[in-house]
C-alpha positions in Angstrom: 192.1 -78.1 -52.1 195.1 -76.2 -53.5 193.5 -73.1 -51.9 193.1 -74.1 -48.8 196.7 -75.1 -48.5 197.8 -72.0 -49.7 195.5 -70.2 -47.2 196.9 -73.0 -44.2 200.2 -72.9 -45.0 200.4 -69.6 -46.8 204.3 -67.7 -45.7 204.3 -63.6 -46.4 206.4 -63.4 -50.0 205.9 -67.1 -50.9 204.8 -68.1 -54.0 201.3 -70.5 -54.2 201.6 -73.8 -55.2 202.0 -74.8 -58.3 198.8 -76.5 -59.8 200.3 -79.2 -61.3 201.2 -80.3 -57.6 197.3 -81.1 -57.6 196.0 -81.5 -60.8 197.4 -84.0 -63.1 194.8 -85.2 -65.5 197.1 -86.3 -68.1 198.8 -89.0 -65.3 196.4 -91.8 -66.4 198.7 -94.0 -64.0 197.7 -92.0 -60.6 194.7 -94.1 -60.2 196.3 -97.5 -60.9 198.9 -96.2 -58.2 196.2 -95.2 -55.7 194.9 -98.5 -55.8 198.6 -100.7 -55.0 199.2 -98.4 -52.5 195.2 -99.0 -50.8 196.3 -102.6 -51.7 199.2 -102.4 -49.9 197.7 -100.9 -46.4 195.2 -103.6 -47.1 198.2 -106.2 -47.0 200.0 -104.7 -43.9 196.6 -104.4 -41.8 195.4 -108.3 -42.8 198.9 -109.6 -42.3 199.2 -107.5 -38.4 196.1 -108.8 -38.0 196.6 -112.1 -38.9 199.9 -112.3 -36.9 198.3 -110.5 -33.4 195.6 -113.5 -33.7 197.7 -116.4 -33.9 199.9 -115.1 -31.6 197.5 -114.9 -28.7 197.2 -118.7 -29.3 193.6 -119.9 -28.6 191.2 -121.5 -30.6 188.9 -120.8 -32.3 191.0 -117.4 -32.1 189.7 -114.2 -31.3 188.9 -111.7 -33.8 190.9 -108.8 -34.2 189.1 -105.5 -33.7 190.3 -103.8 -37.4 188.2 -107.4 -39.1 185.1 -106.4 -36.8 185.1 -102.7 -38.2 183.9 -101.4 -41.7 188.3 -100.9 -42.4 188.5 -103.9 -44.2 185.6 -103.3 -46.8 186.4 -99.8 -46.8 190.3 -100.1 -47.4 189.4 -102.3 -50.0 187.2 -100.8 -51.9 189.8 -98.0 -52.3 192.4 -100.7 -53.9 189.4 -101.5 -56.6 187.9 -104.6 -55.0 184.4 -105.8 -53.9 184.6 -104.6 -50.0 182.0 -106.8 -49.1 183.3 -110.3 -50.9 186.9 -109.4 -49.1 185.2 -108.6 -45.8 183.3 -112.2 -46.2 186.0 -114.0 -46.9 188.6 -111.9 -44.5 186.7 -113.3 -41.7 186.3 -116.6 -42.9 189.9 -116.6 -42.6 189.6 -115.7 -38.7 187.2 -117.8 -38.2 189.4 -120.6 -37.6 193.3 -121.1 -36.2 193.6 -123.7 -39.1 192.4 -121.3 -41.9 194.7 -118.3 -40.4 197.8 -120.7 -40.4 196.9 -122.0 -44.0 196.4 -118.5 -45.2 199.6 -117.0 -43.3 201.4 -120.0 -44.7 200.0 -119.3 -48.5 201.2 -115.6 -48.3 204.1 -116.4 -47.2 204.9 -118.6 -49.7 204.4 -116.0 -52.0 206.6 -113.8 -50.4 203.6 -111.5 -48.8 204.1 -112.0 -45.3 205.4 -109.0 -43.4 206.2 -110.7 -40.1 206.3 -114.3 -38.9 
């Protein structure tokens, strides 16, 4: 990968990358990092979600498209869960206007919601 950015992005008289920019095996942290950051576009995607659903205001609700799509398991799976148990139980929450009020509530009490 280094390479190829060198050869992309490669200027006459510049210097390659470092390889340190890409390889850090000693950072034992990087992965715990990748996974709050998955975790985190996980959060923003349920929460939009979430939001766009209620606010169309129909029950039951309709499903958003991202919750229909292999993105939640996926997306998951990269923050270090079971994408298959949080896809289940991501559309349980949609399957219902009570259940995505209860859970919008819950997350908000907890200070995760990123809209009302």
């Amino acid at each position: 990968l280094a390479r190829a950015f060198d050869l992309v992005v490669a200027e006459p008289g510049r210097d390659p990358w470092p390889d340190e920019w890409f390889f850090r095996p000693d950072h034992a942290a990087d992965a715990r990092l990748c996974r709050q950051l998955w975790a985190s576009v996980f959060l923003a995607n349920f929460m939009d979600s979430l939001n766009d659903a209620l606010a169309c205001g129909v029950d039951p609700p309709r499903m958003p498209g991202w919750i229909n799509t292999s993105g939640p398991a996926e997306v998951a799976i990269l923050a270090g869960f079971d994408g298959q148990a949080v896809l289940q139980r991501t559309r349980a929450v949609f399957a219902s206007r009570a259940q995505m009020l209860a859970m919008r509530d819950a997350m908000k009490a907890r200070g995760n919601g990123t809209r009302s």
